[in-house]
DODOSE-202325 format. One record per residue (C-alpha): x, y, z. Coordinates in steps of 0.02 Angstrom, whole numbers, padded with zeros to 5 digits, always signed. Layout:
<setors>
XYZ;...
</setors>
This chain:
<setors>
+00647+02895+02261;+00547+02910+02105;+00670+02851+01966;+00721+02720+02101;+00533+02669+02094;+00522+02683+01888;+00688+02602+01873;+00615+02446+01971;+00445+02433+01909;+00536+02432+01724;+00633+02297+01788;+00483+02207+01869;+00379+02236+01693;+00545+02162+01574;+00534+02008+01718;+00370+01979+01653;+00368+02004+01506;+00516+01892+01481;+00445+01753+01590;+00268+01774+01473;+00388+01758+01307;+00433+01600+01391;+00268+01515+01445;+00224+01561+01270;+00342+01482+01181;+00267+01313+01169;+00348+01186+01069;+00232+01141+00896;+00229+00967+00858;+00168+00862+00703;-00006+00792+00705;+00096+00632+00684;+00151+00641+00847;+00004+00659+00976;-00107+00572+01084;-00128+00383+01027;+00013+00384+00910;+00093+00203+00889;+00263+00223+00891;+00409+00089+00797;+00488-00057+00880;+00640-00121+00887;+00712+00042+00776;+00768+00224+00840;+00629+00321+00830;+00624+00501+00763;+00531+00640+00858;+00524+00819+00783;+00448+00983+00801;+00454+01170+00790;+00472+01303+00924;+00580+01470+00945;+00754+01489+00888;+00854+01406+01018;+00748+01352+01147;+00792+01202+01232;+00680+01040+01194;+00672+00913+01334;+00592+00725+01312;+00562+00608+01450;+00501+00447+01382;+00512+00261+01470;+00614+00337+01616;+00747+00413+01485;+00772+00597+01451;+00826+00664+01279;+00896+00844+01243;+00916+00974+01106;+00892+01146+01054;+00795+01223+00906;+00897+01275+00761;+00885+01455+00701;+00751+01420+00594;+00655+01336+00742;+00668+01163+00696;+00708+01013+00803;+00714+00846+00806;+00772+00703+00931;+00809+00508+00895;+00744+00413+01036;+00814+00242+01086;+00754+00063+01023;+00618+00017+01102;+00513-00135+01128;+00354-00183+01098;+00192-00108+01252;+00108+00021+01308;-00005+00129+01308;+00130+00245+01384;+00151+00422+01409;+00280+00561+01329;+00324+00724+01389;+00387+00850+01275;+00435+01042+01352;+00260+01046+01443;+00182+00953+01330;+00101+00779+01387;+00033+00654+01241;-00039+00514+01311;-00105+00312+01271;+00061+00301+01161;+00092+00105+01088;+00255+00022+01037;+00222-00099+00897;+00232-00087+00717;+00193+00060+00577;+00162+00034+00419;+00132+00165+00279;-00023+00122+00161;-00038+00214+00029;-00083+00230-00179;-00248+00255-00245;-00427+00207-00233;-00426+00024-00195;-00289+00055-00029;-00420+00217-00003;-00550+00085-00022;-00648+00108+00168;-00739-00038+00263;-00890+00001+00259;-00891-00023+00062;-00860-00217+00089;-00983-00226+00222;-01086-00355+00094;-00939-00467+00102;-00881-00444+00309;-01043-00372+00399;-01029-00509+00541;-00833-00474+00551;-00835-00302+00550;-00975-00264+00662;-00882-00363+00788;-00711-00242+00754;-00678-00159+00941;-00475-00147+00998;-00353+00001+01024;-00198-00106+00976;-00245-00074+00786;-00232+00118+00747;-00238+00239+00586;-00173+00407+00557;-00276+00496+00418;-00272+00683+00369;-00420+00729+00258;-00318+00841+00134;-00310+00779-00036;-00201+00940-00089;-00108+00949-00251;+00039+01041-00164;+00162+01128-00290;+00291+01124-00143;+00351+01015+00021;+00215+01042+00155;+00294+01016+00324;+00147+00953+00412;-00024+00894+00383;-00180+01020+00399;-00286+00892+00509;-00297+00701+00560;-00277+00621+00726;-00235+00439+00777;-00391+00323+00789;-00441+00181+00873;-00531+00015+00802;-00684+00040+00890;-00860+00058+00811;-00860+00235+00811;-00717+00232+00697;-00703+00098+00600;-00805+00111+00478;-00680+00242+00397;-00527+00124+00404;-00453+00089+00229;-00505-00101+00191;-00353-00168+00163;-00257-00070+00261;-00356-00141+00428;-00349-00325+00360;-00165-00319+00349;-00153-00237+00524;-00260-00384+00576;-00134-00517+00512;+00016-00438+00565;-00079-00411+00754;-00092-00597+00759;+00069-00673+00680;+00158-00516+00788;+00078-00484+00949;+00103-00322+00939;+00008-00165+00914;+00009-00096+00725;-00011+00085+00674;-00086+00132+00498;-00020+00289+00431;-00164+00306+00265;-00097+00407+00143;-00222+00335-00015;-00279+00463-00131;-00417+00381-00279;-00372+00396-00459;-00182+00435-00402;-00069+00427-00565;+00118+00353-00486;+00198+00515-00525;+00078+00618-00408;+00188+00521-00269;+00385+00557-00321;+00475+00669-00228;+00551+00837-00327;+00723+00709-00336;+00635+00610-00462;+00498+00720-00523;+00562+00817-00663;+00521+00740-00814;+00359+00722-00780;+00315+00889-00712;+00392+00989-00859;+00264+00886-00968;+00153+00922-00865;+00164+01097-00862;+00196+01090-01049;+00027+01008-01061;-00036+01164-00957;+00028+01273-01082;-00063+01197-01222;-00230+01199-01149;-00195+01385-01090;-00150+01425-01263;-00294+01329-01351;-00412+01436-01215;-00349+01584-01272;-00376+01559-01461;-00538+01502-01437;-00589+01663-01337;-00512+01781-01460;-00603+01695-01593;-00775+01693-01496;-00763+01809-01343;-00754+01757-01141;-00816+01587-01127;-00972+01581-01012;-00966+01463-00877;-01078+01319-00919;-01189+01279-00763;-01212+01095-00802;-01342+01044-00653;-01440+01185-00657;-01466+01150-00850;-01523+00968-00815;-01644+01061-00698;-01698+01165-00783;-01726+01071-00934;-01801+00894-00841;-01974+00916-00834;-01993+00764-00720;-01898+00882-00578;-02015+00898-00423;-02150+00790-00506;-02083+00621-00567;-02008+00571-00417;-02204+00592-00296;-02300+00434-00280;-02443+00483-00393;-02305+00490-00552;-02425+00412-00707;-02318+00311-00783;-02441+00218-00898;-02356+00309-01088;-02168+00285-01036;-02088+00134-01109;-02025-00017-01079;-01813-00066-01044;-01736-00203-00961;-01619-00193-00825;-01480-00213-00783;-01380-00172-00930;-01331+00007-01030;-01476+00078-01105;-01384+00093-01264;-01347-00053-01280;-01550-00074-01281;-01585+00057-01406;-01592+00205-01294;-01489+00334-01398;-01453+00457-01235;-01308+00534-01180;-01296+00679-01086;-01419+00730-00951;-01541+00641-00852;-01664+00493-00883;-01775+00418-00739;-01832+00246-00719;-01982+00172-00645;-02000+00007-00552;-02158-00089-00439;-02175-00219-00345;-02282-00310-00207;-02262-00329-00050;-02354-00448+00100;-02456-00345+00237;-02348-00443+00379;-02198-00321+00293;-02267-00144+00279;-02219-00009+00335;-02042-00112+00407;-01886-00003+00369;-01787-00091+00215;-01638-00084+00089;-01646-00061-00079;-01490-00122-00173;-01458-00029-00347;-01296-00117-00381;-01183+00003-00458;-01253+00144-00588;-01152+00262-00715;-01117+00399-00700;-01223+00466-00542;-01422+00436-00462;-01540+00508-00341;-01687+00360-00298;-01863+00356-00248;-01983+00232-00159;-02165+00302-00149;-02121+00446-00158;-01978+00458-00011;-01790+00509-00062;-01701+00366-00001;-01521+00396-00070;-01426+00465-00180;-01242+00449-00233;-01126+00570-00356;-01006+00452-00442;-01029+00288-00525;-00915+00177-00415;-01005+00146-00254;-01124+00018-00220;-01307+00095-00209;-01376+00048-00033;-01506+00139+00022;-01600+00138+00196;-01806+00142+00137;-01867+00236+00317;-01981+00148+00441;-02162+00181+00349;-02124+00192+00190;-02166+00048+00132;-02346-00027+00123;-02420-00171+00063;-02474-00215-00108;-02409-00112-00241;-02231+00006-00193;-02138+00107-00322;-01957+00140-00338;-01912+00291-00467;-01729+00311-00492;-01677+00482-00594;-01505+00434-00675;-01368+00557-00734;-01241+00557-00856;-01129+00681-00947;-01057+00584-01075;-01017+00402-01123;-01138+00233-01105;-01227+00238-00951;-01340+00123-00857;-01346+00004-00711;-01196-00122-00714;-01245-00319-00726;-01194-00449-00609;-01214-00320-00443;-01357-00338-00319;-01554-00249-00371;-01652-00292-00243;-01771-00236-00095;-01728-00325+00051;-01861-00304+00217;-01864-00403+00360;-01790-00616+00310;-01869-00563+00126;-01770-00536-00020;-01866-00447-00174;-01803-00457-00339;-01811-00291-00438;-01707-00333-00609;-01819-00364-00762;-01946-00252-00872;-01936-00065-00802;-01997+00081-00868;-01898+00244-00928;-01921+00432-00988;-01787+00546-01026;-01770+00697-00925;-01659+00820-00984;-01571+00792-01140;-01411+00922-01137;-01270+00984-01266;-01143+01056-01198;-01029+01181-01286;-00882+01101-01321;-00765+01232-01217;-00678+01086-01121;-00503+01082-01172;-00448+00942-01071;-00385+00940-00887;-00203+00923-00803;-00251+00809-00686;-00146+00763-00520;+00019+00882-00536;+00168+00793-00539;+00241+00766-00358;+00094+00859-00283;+00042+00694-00171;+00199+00661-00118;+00222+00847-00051;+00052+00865+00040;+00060+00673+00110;+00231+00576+00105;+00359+00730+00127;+00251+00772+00315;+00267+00605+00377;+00460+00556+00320;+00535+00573+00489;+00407+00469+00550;+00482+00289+00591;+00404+00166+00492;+00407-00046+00477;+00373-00039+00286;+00248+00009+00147;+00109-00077+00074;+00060+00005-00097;-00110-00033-00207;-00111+00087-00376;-00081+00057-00543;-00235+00061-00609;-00224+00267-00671;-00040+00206-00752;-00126+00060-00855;-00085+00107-01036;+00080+00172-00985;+00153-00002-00938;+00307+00005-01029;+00342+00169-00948;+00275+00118-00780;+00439-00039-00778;+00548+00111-00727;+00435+00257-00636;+00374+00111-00519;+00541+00051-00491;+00602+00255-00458;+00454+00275-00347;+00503+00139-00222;+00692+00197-00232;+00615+00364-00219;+00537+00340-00038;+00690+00235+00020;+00782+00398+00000;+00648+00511+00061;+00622+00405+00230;+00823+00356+00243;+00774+00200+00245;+00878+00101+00093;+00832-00083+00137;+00634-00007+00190;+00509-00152+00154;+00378-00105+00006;+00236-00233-00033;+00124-00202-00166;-00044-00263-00270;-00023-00293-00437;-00185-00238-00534;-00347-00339-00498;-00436-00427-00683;-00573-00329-00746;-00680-00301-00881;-00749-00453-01000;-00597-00609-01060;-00537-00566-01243;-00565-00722-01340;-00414-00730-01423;-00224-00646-01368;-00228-00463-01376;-00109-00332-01332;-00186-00251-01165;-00141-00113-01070;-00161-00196-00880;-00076-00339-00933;+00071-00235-00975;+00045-00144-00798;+00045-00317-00700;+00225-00362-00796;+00274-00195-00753;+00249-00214-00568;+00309-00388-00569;+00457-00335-00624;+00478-00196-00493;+00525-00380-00373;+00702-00359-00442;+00741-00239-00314;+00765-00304-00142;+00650-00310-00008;+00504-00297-00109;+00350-00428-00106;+00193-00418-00219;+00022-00489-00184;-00063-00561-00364;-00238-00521-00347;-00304-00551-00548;-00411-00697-00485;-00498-00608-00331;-00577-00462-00434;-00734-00432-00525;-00752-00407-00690;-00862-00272-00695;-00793-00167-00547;-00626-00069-00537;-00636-00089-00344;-00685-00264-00310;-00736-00309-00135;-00609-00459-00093;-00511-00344+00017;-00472-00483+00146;-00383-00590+00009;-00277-00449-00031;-00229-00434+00138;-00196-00607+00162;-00060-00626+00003;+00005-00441+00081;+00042-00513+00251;+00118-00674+00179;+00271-00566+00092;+00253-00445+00217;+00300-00603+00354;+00458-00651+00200;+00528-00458+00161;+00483-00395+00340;+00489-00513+00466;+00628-00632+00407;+00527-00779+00384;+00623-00859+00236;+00541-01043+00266;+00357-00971+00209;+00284-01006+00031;+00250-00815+00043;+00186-00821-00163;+00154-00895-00313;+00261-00939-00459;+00376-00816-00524;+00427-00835-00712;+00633-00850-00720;+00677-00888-00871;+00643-00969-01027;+00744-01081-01152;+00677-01139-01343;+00690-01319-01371;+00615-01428-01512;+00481-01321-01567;+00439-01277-01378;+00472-01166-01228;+00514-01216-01071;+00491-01113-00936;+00591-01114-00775;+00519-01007-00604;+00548-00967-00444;+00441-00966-00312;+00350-01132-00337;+00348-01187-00123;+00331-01379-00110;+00293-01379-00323;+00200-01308-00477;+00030-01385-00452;+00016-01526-00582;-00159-01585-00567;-00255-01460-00695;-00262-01426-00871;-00157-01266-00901;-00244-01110-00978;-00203-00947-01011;-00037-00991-01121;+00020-00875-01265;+00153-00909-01410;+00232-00812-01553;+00380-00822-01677;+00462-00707-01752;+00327-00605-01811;+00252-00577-01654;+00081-00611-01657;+00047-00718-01509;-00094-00871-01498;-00157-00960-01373;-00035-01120-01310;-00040-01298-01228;+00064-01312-01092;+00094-01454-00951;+00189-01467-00788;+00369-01558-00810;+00448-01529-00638;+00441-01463-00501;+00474-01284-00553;+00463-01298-00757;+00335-01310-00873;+00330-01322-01074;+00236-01226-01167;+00210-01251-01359;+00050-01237-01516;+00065-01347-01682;+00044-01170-01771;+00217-01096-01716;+00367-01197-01751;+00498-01098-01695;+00419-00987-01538;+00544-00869-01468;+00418-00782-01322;+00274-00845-01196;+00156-00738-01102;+00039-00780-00970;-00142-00705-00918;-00090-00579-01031;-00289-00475-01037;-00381-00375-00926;-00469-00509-00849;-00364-00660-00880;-00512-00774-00818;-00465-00971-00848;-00276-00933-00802;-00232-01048-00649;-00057-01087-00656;-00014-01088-00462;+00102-01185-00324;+00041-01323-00215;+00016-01203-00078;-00141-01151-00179;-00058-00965-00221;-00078-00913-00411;+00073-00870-00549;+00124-00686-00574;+00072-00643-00754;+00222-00605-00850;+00296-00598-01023;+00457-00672-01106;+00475-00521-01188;+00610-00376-01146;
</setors>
């Protein structure tokens, strides 16, 4: 009776234990696929996901039921059928339930700062249209990890599908959520961002370990150096000690704790104009911090309102003042200063804003053309003009830098492309470049790999891929010059030879004196235009400008032939931003005119025999306004192999 007793209670115990092992084994999914997610149209659609070693998988979805098993490494996947366009719907998956699922359109953005680029930095250009931002048929997928991974990551750490409501969109990359718009509209369909943006992204970071090679073993080479310079220098001076650099500038700014009150005297320090670089004004500083002091008045009817104080854009870094009150501060020199001055902080007659500025190297100082200003209440106060200034800390550094590696090789794509690749997607759009200018020549053929890269990587061969080709910046050379973003703009341009590719010319919609310029809803526009030609079959739309095509020398001439031109070259203006050379290769600038509908002739009395043309060939090819009658501007381009 006893080992009949045992014999069932170990039965009754392995029961259990096995019915436990399989309430435990939950499927895992990707963070991909969860609640919200917007799913492809029109397409098979890939779900995946991990679990035990053979367990069976079951997916009911729109009434239809899809089955597998794990393999023995526990992975799974399932292709679900086409679907069309609705929602929100519902998925089960094993006994897991994701809910408010769309059907529409997913597109991939991805590349560097200016895709990364979030809304609420062009709030000074789309306050009124932003604020007003509240739907759930425009979605984005971001993961915060910005992870240099040396190998494939399967999945992302964190991120989570998100609505365009208020609460979120403020985060939404820029262009990312204007080309959602446009394709929302011209569709009618829900659209799904997958951001995948990483600032001051070289190309290579993105290539997948198929294409990566070359440029990781230099890389690593590079690694190799700095290693072995580190090591010489250390046997030749001992363990280098770790240079603190803001607790020196602390330590060493007597202005710290003092400088920044509202009873600062002021009356010895001297006198600078601003905006500008200070050493460009005779300030001979370089490294550490300098403060600047600035008054002005204010009516009674306005004190003690809450305000903004606009300090434009300041290199490298700034922590700012008024009366005494930290307002703001902000750690790198690219976004625009605006600062909330509390309720009660202001008063009226005299108020004081003291801005301590820090730099570690290079010209610094507060960048012209962008906004200084106190704005309170329907008042806008001016602050540019005569400031005053004391240095703070005035560092040296030991030179014990010996250079960094930068993004690894293929360490972007593995932490941010390789999770998402099974994930269906309508296309890409792509904004980078701007970390490859310089490199140009080299960029014609990584730019081209990188786009046959993902193809590949997504099994996608005819995938759509739009992309920006680099904004101007930076002051017009006054005569033709070679230039490293010029050579980055041909480079992309020239990426259009493969198929299904579209590119959105944006060199007359930047700013000069701003790497991210705030015209994001331009961008957008000439995005959705080819993304309406390469994506949505719509071959009847002028979807760009002119396209160079070819060129043939004639009676001391060029003629130029291009594609692209819509209903005609535009005719009516005086052409600028021509170049010419001979044989020798030095270029000059060129008269050209419209001859037909799609040519035009360029020529200068000083070469007699030309034998290449370029066009907006600088950094900021202002004046340059070749364009089609549909109003969209000429790719920059060169004759030139």
């Amino acid at each position: 009776m006893n080992r009949k007793r045992i014999q069932y209670s170990f039965l009754g115990l392995l029961l259990l234990f096995l019915f436990c092992g399989e309430l435990n084994a939950t499927v895992k999914l990707p963070r991909l696929v969860s609640n919200g997610m917007v799913l492809q149209r029109n397409e098979p659609v890939t779900i995946w996901g991990w679990a035990d070693a053979g367990e069976k998988i079951e997916i009911e979805f729109l009434g239809d039921i899809f089955k597998t098993k794990a393999d023995r490494n526990g992975n799974w996947q399932l292709e679900l059928n086409a679907m069309a366009a609705g929602g929100p719907y519902s998925m089960t998956i094993n006994d897991v339930v994701l809910n408010d699922i769309l059907v529409g359109d997913v597109w991939l953005a991805s590349g560097q700062s200016n895709m990364e680029l979030q809304l609420r930095r062009v709030m000074d250009l789309y306050a009124d249209e932003i604020l007003k931002i509240n739907t759930d048929q425009i979605r984005l997928f971001r993961s915060s990890t910005r992870e240099n991974a040396e190998s494939e990551k399967a999945d992302y750490p964190d991120g989570k599908w998100l609505s365009s409501t208020p609460e979120n969109i403020m985060e939404f990359s820029a262009v990312a959520w204007f080309f959602a718009d446009k394709i929302h509209q011209s569709q009618d369909v829900p659209v799904g961002i997958i951001s995948t943006a990483i600032g001051g992204s070289p190309a290579e970071a993105w290539l997948s370990k198929d294409k990566v090679t070359p440029f990781l073993d230099e890389w690593l080479e590079q690694g190799e150096k700095i290693d072995s310079m580190r090591a010489a220098y250390i046997e030749e001076h001992g363990e280098i000690k770790r240079y603190n650099w803001g607790a020196e500038v602390n330590k060493n700014d007597p202005g710290v704790g003092k400088w920044s009150k509202d009873d600062v005297d002021v009356s010895d320090w001297p006198q600078i104009s601003l905006p500008g670089y200070w050493t460009d004004k005779g300030v001979n500083f370089w490294n550490g911090s300098i403060w600047f002091y600035k008054e002005f008045e204010l009516d009674e009817s306005l004190a003690g309102e809450e305000a903004i104080l606009r300090l434009g854009r300041i290199i490298d870094s700034d922590s700012a003042f008024v009366n005494g009150t930290f307002v703001g501060n902000i750690t790198y020199q690219y976004p625009p200063r605006i600062y909330t001055i509390p309720e009660g902080v202001l008063k009226a007659g005299t108020n004081k804003v003291m801005v301590r500025v820090f730099n570690q190297g290079g010209r610094g100082g507060f960048v012209e053309e962008k906004p200084y200003e106190v704005r309170v209440g329907n008042e806008v106060i001016d602050i540019t003009g005569d400031w005053k200034y004391h240095i703070g800390a005035e560092l040296n550094p030991p030179r014990t830098n010996f250079g960094g590696l930068g993004f690894r090789p293929g360490g972007l794509y593995n932490s941010l492309i390789n999770p998402m690749k099974e994930y269906t997607v309508k296309g890409v759009i792509w904004y980078q470049g701007e970390t490859n200018a310089g490199r140009g020549f080299q960029y014609r053929q990584l730019f081209k790999d990188l786009i046959v890269d993902w193809r590949d990587q997504l099994d996608k061969p005819a995938l759509p891929f739009l992309f920006v080709q680099l904004a101007n910046l930076g002051l017009p050379n006054k005569q033709p010059v070679e230039n490293g973003w010029a050579e980055t703009r041909d480079a992309q341009r020239r990426a259009l030879e493969l198929p299904n590719t579209g590119m959105a010319v944006a060199f007359d919609i930047g700013e000069w004196n701003d790497i991210h310029p705030l015209n994001k809803k331009e961008v957008a526009r000439r995005l959705a235009l080819e993304a309406e030609r390469v994506a949505y079959g719509n071959d009847e739309l002028v979807s760009a400008g002119p396209l160079y095509e070819s060129m043939k020398a004639e009676d001391g001439s060029i003629l130029l032939t291009f594609s692209s031109v819509g209903s005609g070259l535009f005719a009516n203006n005086k052409l600028e931003g021509f170049q010419i050379a001979g044989e020798d290769g030095e270029f000059v600038w060129a008269n050209a005119v419209v001859m037909s509908k799609n040519t035009v002739k360029v020529w200068s009395r000083k070469i007699k025999e030309p034998v290449a043309v370029r066009y907006a060939w600088d950094g900021n090819p202002a004046g340059s306004n070749l364009k089609n009658k549909e109003n969209l501007p000429a790719s920059p381009f060169t004759t030139e192999d």
